[in-house]
C-alpha positions, 0 to 999 in steps of 0.5 A: 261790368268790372268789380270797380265800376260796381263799386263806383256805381255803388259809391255814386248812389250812396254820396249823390256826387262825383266828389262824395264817392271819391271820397268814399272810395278814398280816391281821386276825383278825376279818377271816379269820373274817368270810370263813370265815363267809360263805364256809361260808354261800354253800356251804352246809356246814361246812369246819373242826371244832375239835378240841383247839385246831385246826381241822380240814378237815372231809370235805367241805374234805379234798375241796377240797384237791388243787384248792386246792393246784393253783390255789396251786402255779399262783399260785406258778408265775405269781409266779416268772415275773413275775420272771423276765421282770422280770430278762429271764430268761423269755419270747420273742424274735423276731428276723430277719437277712439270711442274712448276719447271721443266721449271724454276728452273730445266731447268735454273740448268741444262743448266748451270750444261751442260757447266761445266758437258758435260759428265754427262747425265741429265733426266728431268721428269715433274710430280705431286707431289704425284708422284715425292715422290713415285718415289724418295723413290723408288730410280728411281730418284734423285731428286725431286723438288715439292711444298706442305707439305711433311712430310716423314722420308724416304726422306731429305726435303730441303726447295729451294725456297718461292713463293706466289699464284698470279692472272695471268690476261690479262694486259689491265684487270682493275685489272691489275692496283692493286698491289695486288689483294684482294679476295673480288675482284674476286667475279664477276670474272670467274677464272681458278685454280687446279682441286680437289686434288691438293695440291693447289687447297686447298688454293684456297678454303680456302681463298674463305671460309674465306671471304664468296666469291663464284666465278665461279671456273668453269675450273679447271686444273692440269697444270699452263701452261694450266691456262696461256694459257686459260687467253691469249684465254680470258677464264678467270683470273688463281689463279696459283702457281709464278714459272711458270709464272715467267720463261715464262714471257708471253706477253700480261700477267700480274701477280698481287699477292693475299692479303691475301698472300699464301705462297708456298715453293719448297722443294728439297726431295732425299732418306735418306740414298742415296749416292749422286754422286759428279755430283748431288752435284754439281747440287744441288748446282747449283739449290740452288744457282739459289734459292738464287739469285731469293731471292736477286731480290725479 
């Protein structure tokens, strides 16, 4: 049977007439008949007697009908979810951070994207960002949202938001009294940062270079949440990237800028030529949204 002799068949036993599905179906009358003929034809048995006017499913069309009604209720389904992901209310996201910014501004987006979007199923990965750009050009993920210079023709690179290097400390430290932390002030100090390789870890070296400041650089991470928390052991004072430390707030804790001021920037980076699902246009939005507003406070 073809998909318009079911819906014949389905408008027959809904309306009881050749004219009611007709109607229904916003066709001619002629025409409904035409597929009922061929379609009693092609199956060999009768699918409707008159009766008082009406016609009515024969045993054999009773028999049918639970199928039929099954394959509407899946057509029915299929048009509510077209539009749904029309209206970006349906579907999947996939996007992938720095561990920085997955729990900050990733987090903060999809909880509020969650409330207006509860169909739409969300993936959060936590990677590097090397990783973030091979796999966002690989179309794995939609969107990633990482820090450094990236310069690709294969990817859209928005800026999102600006940060600077800051120096997380205990809050009883006598440096905790400075507004900004200058780096002559660190040359006694033991301090935690990025591992080599890390696109961080070159501004940290540079500024050091620049004022002939030799420091115990003796843990190295590849974590801001693994920095934070040797500081909390007492393990030493961290040179890490805002983001974090802004969206866990850690008690005991204490952020302090560094003078002269490192400036980082987040990007959000999709592929060139994607099309971008109403869902993900509305959760960039949102992302950008919360950017501006952490604009506006500082």
């Amino acid at each position: 049977m073809r998909l318009r002799q079911i819906e014949v068949l389905h408008a027959i036993m809904q309306t009881g007439s050749v004219t009611g599905a007709a109607k229904l179906l916003n066709v001619s009358q002629p025409s409904v008949s035409t597929v009922l003929q061929h379609m009693e034809a092609q199956l060999g048995m009768q699918l409707f007697r008159r009766s008082g006017g009406r016609l009515k499913p024969s045993p054999e069309a009773e028999a049918l009908l639970p199928e039929v009604s099954e394959i509407f209720r899946r057509v029915n389904r299929l048009s509510q979810n077209a539009r749904s992901l029309a209206r970006g209310r349906l579907g999947r996201i996939t996007v992938a951070g720095t561990l920085a910014l997955s729990n900050g501004y990733i987090v903060d987006a999809v909880s509020i994207f969650g409330k207006s979007h509860p169909d739409v199923d969300v993936t959060i990965h936590s990677l590097q960002t090397p990783d973030i750009i091979e796999r966002v050009m690989a179309r794995e993920i939609n969107l990633g949202v990482c820090y450094g210079e990236i310069n690709n023709s294969g990817l859209l690179i928005e800026e999102l938001a600006k940060g600077a290097m800051i120096c997380v400390m205990p809050e009883n430290h006598p440096l905790a009294n400075k507004k900004s932390i200058e780096i002559t002030d660190l040359a006694g100090e033991t301090l935690i940062t990025y591992d080599d390789g890390d696109v961080l870890r070159a501004k940290v070296e540079s500024l050091f270079e620049e004022f002939d400041v030799h420091p115990n650089l003796s843990l190295q991470v590849s974590q801001t949440i693994t920095a934070i928390r040797l500081v909390h052991h007492g393990a030493g004072l961290a040179l890490v990237e805002p983001f974090y430390f802004a969206a866990i707030q850690p008690p005991g804790l204490v952020a302090r800028p560094i003078s002269p001021v490192q400036q980082l920037s987040a990007y959000l980076i999709r592929p060139v030529d994607a099309i971008e699902s109403a869902a993900l246009t509305a959760f960039i939005e949102i992302l950008r949204n919360i950017a501006r507003s952490d604009k506006s406070k500082a």
